[in-house]
N, C-alpha and C positions, 0 to 999 in steps of 0.2 A: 667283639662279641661280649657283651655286658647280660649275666644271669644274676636275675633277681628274684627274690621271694619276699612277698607284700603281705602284710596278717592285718586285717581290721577286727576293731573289737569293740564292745560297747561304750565304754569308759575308763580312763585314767582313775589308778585308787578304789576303782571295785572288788569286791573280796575275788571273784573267778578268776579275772583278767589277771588279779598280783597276787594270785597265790598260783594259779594254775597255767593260763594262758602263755603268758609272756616265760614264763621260767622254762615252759615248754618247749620255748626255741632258744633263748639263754643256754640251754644247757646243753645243745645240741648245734650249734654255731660249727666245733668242728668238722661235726656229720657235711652238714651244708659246703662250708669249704672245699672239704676233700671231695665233692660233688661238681667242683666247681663253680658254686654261690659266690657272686662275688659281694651281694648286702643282702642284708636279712632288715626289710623297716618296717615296721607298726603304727598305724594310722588310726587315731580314736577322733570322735567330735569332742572336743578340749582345745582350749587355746596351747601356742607352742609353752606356756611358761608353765603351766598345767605337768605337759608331756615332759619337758625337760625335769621339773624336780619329780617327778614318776620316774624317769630315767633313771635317773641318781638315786632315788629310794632302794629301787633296787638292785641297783649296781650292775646295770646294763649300757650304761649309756654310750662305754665302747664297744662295745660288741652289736647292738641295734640301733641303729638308727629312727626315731622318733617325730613324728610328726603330726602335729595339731591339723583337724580339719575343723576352723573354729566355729563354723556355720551348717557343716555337714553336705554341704556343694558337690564336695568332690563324692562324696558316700551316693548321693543322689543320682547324682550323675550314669552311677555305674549301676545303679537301681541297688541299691544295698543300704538304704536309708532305712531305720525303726524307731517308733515310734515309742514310747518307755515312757509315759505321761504317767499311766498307769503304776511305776516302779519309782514316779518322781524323780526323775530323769531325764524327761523330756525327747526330744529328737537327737536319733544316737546311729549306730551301724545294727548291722547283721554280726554277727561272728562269720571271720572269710578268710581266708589266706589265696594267693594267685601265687603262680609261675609266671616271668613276667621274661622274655628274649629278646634284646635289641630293642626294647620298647613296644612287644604286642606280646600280649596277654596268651600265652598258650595252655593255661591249665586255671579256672577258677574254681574255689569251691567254698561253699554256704553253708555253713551249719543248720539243721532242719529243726524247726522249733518242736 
């Protein structure tokens, strides 16, 4: 029985995401744990080399595991794809975090623009 918790977010290096976002599960990894989480990973459209020195900036990268959607495929996929052309940004995610059991998705949730 593998418990996970999945956070998409718009981009690697944006003020929200590294100031707010990501520290907001950074800092609460125990919480997760003692829940029985067994990974906490964050998913942005960035390539992985993007996401890994994001990782290390700030000094998460043992505690979150990090992962580049470098095309945005997998965001799409799950209809969670946005569009940020407008922001200069181009095609990016929603803000999202899921519960994720055994591999099926039991809890998602979207940030409401």
């Amino acid at each position: 029985d593998k418990k996970v918790v999945i956070f998409g977010l718009p981009g690697a290096h944006t003020g929200v995401c590294s100031q707010q976002h990501v520290p907001s599960y950074k800092n609460n990894i125990d919480k997760f744990k003692a829940k029985g989480i067994d990974s906490v990973i964050c998913v942005a459209v960035n390539d992985p080399y993007v996401m890994n020195a994001w990782a290390e900036k700030l000094q998460a990268k043992d505690l979150i595991e990090f992962y580049g959607d470098f095309d945005g495929s997998f965001h799409k996929s799950l209809d969670l794809g946005k569009d940020l052309s407008a922001a200069l940004l181009g095609p990016r995610s929603e803000r999202w975090s899921a519960y994720v059991e055994d591999g099926k998705i039991k809890t998602i949730n979207v940030e409401e623009a």
